[in-house]
N, CA and C of each residue as an Amber inpcrd file, in Angstrom:
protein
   426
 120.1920000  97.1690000  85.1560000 121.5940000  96.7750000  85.2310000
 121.8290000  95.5470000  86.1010000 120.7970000  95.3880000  87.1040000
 120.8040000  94.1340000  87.9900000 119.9760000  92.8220000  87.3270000
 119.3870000  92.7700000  86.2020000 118.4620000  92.0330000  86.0380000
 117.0600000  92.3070000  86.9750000 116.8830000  92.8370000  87.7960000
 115.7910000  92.9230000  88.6080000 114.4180000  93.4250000  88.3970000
 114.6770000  93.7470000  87.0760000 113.1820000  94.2910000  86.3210000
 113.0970000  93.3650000  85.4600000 111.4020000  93.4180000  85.0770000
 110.5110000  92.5170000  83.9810000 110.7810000  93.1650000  83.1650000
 111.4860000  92.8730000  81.8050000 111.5950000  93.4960000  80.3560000
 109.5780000  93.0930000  79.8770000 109.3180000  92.1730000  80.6330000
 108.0110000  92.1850000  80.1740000 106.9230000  93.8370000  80.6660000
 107.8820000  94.2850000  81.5340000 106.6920000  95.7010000  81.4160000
 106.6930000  96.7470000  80.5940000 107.8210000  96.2760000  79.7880000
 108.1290000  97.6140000  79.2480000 107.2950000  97.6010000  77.9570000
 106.1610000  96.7550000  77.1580000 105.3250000  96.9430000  76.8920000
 104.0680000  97.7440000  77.6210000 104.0440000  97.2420000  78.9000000
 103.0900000  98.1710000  79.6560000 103.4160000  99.4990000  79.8870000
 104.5190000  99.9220000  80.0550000 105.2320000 101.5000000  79.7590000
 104.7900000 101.6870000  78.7730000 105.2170000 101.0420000  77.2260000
 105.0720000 102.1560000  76.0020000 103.7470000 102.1480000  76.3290000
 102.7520000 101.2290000  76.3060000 101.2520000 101.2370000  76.4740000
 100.4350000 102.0490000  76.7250000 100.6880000 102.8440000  78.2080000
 100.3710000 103.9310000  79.1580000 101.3280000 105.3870000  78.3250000
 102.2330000 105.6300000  78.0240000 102.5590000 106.6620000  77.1260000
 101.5980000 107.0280000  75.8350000 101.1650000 105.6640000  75.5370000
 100.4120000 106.1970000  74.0580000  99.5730000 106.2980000  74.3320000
  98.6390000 105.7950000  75.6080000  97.2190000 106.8560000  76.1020000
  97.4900000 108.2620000  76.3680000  98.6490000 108.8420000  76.4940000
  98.9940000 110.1490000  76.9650000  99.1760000 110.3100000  77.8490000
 100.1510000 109.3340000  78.7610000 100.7270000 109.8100000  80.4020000
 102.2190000 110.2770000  79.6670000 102.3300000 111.1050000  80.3520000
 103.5620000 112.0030000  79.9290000 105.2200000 111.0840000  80.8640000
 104.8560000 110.4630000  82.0500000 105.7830000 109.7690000  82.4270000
 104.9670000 108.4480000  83.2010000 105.6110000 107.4660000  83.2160000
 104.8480000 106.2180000  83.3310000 106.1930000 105.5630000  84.7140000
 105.9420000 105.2340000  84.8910000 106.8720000 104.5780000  85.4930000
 106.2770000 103.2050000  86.5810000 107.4330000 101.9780000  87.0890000
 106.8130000 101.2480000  87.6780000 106.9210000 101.0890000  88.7660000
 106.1050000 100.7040000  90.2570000 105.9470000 100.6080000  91.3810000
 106.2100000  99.2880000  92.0610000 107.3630000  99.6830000  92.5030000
 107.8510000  98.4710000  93.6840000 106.9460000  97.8050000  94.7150000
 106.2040000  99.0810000  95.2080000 105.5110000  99.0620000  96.7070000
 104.7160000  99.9800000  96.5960000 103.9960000  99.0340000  95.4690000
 102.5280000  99.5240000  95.5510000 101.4500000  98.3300000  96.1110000
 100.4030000  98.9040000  96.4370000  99.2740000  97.7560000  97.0620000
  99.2780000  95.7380000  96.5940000  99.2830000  96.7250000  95.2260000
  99.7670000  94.6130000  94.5670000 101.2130000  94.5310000  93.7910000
 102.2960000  95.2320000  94.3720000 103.5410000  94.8640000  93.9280000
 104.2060000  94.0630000  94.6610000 105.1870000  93.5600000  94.8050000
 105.8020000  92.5570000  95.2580000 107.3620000  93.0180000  94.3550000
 108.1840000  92.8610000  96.0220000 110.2090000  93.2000000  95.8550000
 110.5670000  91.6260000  96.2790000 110.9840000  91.0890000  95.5000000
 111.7290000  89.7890000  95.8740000 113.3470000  90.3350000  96.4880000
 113.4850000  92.0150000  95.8760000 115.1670000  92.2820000  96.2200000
 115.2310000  93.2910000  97.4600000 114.3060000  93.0600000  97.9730000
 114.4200000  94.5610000  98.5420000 114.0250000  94.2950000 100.0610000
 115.2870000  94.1490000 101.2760000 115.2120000  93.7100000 102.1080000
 114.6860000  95.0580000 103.3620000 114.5260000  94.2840000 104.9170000
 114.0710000  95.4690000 105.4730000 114.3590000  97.0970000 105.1890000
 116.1460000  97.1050000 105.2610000 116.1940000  98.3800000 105.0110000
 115.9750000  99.1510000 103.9190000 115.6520000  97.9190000 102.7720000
 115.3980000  98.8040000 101.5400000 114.0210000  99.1890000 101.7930000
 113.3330000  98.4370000 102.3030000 111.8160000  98.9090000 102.0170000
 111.5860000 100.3810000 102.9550000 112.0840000  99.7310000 104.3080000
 112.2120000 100.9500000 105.5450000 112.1280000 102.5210000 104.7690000
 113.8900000 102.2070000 103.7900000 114.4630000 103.5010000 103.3500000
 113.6030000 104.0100000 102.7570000 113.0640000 103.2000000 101.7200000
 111.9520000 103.4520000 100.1040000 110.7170000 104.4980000 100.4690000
 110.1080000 103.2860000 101.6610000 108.6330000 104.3740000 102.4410000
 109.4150000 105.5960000 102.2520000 110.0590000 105.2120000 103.1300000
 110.5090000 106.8300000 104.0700000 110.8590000 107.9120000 103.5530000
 111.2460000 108.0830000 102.1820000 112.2080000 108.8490000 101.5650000
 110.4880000 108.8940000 100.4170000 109.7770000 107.9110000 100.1390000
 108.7560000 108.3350000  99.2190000 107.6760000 109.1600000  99.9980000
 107.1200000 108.8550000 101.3200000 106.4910000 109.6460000 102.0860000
 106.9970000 111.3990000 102.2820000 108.2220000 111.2730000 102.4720000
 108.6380000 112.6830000 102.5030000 108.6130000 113.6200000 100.7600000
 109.0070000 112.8380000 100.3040000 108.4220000 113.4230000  98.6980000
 107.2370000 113.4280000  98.9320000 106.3220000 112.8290000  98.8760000
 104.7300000 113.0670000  99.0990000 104.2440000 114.2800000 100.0330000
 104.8050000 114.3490000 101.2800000 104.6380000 115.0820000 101.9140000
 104.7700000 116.9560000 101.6770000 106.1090000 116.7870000 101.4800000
 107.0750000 117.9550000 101.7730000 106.1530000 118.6650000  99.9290000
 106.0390000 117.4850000  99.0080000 105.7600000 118.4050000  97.5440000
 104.8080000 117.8500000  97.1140000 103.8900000 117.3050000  97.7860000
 102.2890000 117.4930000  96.9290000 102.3950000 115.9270000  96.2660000
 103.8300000 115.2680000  96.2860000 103.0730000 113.7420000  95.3450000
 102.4790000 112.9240000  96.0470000 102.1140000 111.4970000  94.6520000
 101.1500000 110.6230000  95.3550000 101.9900000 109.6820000  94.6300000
 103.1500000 109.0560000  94.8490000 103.6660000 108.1880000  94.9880000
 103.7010000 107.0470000  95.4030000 103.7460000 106.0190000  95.8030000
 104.2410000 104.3160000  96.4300000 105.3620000 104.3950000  96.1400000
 106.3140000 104.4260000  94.9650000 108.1940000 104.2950000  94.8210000
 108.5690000 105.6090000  94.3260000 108.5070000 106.1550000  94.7240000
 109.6990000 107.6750000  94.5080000 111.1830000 107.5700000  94.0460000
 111.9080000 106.0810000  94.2630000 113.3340000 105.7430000  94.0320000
 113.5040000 105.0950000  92.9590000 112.0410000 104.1130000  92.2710000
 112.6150000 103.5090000  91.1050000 112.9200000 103.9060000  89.6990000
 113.7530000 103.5160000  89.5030000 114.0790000 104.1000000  87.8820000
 113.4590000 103.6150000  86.6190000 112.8680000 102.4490000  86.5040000
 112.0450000 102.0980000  85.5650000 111.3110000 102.9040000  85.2490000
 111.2000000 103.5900000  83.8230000 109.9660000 104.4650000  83.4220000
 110.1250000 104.9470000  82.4390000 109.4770000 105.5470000  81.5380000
 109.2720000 106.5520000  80.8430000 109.1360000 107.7580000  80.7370000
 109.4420000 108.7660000  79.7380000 108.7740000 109.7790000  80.0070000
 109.4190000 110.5450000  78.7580000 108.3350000 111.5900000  78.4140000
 108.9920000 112.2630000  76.7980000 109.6960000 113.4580000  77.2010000
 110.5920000 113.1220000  76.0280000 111.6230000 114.2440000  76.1190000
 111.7790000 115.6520000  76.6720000 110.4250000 115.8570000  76.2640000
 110.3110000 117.4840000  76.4960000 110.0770000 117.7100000  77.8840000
 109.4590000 116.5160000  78.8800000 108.9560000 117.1740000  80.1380000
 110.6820000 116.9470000  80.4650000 111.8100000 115.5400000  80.0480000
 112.9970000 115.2190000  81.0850000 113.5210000 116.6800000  80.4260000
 113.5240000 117.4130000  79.3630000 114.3700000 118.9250000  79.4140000
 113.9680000 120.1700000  79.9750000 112.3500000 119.6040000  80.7580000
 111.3130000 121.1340000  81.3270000 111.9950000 120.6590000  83.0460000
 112.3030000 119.4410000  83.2090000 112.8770000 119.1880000  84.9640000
 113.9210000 119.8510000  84.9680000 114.8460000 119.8170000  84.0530000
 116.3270000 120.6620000  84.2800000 116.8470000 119.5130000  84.9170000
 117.3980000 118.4920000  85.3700000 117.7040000 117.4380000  86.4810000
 119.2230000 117.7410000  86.5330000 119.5020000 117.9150000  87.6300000
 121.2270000 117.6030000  87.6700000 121.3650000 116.5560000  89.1880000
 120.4350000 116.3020000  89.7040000 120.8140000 114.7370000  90.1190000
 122.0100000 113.7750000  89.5460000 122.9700000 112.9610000  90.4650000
 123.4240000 112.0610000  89.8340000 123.1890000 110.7760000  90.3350000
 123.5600000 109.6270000  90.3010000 124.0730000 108.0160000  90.8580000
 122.3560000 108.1070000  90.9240000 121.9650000 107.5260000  92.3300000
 120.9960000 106.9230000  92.5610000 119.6420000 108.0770000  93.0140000
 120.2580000 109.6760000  93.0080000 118.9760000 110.6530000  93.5280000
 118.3580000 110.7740000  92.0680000 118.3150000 110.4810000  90.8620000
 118.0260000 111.2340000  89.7430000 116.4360000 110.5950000  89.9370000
 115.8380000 109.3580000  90.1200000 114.8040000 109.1590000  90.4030000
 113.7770000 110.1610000  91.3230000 114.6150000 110.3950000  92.2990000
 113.8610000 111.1130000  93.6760000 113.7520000 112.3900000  93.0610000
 114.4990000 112.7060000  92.3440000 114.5950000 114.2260000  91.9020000
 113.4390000 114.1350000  90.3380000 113.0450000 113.3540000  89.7800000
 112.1920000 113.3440000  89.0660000 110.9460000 113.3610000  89.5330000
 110.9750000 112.8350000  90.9790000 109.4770000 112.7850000  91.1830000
 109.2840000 113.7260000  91.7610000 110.1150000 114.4540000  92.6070000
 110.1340000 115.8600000  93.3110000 109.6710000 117.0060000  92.1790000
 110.2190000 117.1290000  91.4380000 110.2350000 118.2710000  90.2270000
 108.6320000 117.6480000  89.3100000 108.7160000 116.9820000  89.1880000
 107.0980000 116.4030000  88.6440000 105.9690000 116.8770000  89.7020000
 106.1620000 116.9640000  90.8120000 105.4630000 116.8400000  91.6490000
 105.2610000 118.1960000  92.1270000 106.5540000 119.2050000  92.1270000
 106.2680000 120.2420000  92.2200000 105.3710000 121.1560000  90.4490000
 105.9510000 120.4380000  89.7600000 105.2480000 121.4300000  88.6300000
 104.0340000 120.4220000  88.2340000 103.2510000 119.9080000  89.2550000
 102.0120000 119.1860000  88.9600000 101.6550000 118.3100000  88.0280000
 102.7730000 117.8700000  87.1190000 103.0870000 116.6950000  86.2110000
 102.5650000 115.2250000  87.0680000 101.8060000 114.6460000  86.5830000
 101.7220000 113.4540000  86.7880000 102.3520000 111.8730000  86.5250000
 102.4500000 111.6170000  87.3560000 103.3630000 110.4550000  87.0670000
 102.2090000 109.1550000  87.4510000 102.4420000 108.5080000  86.0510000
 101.0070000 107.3110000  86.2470000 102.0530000 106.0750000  86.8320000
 101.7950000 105.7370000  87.7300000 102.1070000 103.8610000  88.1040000
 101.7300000 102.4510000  87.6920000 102.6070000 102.1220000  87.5200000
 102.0980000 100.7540000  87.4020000 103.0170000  99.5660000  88.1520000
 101.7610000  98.8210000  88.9480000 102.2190000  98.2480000  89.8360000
 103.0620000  96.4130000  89.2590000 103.9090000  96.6640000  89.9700000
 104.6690000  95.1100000  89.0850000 105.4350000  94.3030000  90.4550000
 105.9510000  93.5280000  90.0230000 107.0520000  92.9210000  90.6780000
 108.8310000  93.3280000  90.3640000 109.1270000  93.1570000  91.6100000
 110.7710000  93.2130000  91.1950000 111.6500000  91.8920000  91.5120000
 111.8670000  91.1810000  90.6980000 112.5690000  89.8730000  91.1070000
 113.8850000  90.1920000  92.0110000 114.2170000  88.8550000  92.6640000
 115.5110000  89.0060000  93.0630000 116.7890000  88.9820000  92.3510000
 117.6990000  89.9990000  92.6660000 119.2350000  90.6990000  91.7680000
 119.4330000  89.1320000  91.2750000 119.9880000  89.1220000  89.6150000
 120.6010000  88.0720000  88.8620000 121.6650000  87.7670000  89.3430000
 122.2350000  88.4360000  89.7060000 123.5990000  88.3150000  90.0230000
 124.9050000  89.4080000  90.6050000 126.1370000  88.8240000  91.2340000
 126.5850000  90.3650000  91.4990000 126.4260000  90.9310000  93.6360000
 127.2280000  91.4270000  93.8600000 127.3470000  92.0700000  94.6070000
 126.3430000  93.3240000  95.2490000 125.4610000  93.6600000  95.4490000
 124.9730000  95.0860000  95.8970000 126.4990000  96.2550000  95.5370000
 126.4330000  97.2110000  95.2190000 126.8890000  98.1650000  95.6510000
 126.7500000 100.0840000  96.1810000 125.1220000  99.6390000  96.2620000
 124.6110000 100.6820000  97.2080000 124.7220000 100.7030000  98.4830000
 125.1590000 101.6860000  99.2580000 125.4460000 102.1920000 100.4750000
 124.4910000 102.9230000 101.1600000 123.7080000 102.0390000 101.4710000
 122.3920000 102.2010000 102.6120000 122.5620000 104.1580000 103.2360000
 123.4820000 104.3480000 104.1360000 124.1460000 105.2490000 104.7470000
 124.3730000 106.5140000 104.1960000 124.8400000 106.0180000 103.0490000
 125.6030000 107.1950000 101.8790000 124.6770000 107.6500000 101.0390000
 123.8490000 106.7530000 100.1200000 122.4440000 106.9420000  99.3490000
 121.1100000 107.7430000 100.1530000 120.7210000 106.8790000 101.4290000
 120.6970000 107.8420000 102.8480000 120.7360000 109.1340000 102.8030000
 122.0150000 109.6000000 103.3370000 122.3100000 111.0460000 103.1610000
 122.0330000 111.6090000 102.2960000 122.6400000 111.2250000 101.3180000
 122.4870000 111.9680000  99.7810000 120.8060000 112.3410000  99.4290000
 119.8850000 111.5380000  99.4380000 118.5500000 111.6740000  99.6140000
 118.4600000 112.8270000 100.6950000 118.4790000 112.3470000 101.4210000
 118.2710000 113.5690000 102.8200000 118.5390000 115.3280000 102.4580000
 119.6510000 115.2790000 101.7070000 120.2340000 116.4070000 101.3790000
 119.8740000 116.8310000 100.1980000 119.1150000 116.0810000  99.2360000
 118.7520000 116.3030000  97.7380000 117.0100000 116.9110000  98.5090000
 116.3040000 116.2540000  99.5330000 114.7960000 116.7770000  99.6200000
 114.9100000 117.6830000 100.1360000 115.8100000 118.4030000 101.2590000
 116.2920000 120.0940000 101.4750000 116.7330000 120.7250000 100.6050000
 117.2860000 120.1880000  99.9360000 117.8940000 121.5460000  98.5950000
 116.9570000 121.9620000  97.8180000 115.8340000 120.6930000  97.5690000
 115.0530000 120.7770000  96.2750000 113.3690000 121.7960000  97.7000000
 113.6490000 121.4230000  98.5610000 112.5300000 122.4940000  99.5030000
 112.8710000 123.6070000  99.8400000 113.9850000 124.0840000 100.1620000
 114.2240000 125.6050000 100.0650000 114.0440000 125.7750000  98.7570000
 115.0000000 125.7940000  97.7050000 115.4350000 126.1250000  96.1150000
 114.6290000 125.7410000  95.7390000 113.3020000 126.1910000  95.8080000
 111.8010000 125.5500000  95.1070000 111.9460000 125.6890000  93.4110000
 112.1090000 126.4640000  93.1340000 112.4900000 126.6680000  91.7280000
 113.3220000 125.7430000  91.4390000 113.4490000 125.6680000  90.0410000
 114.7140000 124.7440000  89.2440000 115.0170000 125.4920000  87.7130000
């Protein structure tokens, strides 16, 4: 919606699906990715919030927040997701991660926003994360 993704990966998505990764998705901040948009606190937030997914549920993540990806139908109706705005990512990798689904990476670049205002709320997105990785660690089930 920002321009900030390569429409050129999304050949490399279908690519990795038709070897048989069930969800593919791409990595901001991985070893050879590169964020042209993504300033201290985004990166700060990104670790921080992907480490605790890693931690707290078994993944092996680098971006836990990005939305670029794939994935077939049947596993997005086996997550159940009721995430909304900006947790539905975190909550995909949480629920993947708890039911041992793999999520393959691929490492890319993210250019800087085309254009436009930010209107994520560091603070608010923040919280909301905070409160989506306790709900989803008690309420292990889904």
């Amino acid at each position: 919606p920002d321009g900030n993704d390569l429409p050129g990966d999304i050949p490399k998505l279908i690519q990795k699906a038709k070897e048989g990764h069930e969800i593919v998705h791409i990595s901001r901040f991985g070893k050879k990715s590169q964020s042209d948009d993504a300033g201290w606190l985004d990166r700060f937030g990104n670790n921080m919030f992907t480490f605790l997914v890693n931690t707290f549920f078994g993944g092996k993540y680098t971006d836990a927040l990005n939305g670029f990806r794939i994935l077939k139908r049947e596993i997005w109706d086996d997550l159940k997701t009721d995430a909304q705005y900006l947790n539905i990512e975190q909550q995909v990798c949480i629920r993947c991660a708890k039911s041992k689904i793999p999520i393959y990476e691929i490492e890319s670049k993210e250019p800087a926003r085309v254009g436009g205002e930010r209107i994520m709320r560091p603070l608010d997105v923040g919280a909301s994360l905070s409160y989506q990785i306790i709900k989803e660690f008690i309420f292990w089930k889904y």
